[in-house]
N, C-alpha and C positions, 0 to 999 in steps of 0.2 A: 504494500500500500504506500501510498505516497505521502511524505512526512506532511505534505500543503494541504492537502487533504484531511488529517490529522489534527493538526494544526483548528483550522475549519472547524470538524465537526467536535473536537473538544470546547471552542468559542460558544457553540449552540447548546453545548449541553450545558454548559455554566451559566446561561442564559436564563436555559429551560428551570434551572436549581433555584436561582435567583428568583424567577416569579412565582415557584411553587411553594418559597418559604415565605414571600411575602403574602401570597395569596391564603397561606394557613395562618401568618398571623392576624389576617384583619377577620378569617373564620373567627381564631381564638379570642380578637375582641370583643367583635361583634355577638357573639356566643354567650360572654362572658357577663352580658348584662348592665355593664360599663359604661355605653355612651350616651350621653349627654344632651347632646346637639339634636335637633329637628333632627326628622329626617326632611327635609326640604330639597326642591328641584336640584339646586347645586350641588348639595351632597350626594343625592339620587344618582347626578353626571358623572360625578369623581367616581365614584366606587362601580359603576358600568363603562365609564373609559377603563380605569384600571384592570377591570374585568376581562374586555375585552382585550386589552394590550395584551393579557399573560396569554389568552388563547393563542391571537396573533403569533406570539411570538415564539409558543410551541410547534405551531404547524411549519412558521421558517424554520424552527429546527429540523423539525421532522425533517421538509423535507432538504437540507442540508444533508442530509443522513444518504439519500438518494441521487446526490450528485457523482459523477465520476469524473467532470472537470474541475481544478481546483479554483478557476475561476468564478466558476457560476457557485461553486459552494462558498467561495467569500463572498457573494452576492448573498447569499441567505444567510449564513452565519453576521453579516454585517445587519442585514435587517432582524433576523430575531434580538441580536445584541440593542440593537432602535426601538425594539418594542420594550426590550427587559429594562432599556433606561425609564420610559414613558410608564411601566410598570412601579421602578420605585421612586420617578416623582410623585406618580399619585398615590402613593403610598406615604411618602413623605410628607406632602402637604397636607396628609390627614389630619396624622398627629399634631402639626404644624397650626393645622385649623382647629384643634380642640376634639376629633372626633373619638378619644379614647382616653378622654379626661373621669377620674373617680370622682361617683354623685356623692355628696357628703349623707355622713351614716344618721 
């Protein structure tokens, strides 16, 4: 196999890791009984972009995974890597935003 290749689809898989632990911890806060905030339109958006971006960015992995040129797998590994950022901005701005602040006891 070709180290470019490699390379590639290890970028995708770190990607993939990336949105899978973010994506579990907004389960575990959300879960948790924890937040605070409305659910209002904006929040609504943040947590369905972000949603959306981990899918995204799984499927560029994927299909990363299916390339046999190293070119076009830096093509997808570069976009799943674009999703996983846009994954933990919105993941970032949550907490940023209050949405996993403790209600007082």
């Amino acid at each position: 196999m070709d180290d470019r290749l490699l390379v590639h689809r290890m970028r995708a898989l770190i990607a993939v890791f990336v949105c899978g632990v973010a994506m579990f911890q907004i389960y575990v806060v959300d879960a948790s009984d924890r937040v605070v905030v409305a659910r209002t339109d904006w929040v609504l958006a943040l947590v369905v972009a972000t949603y959306a971006a981990a899918v995204l960015a799984t499927a560029a992995a994927a299909y990363t995974f299916f390339q046999r040129r190293p070119e076009r797998a830096r093509l997808w590994s570069n976009t799943a890597t674009a999703f996983a950022v846009v994954v933990i901005l919105g993941f970032s701005s949550g907490w940023f935003l209050g949405l996993a602040v403790d209600h007082p006891l």
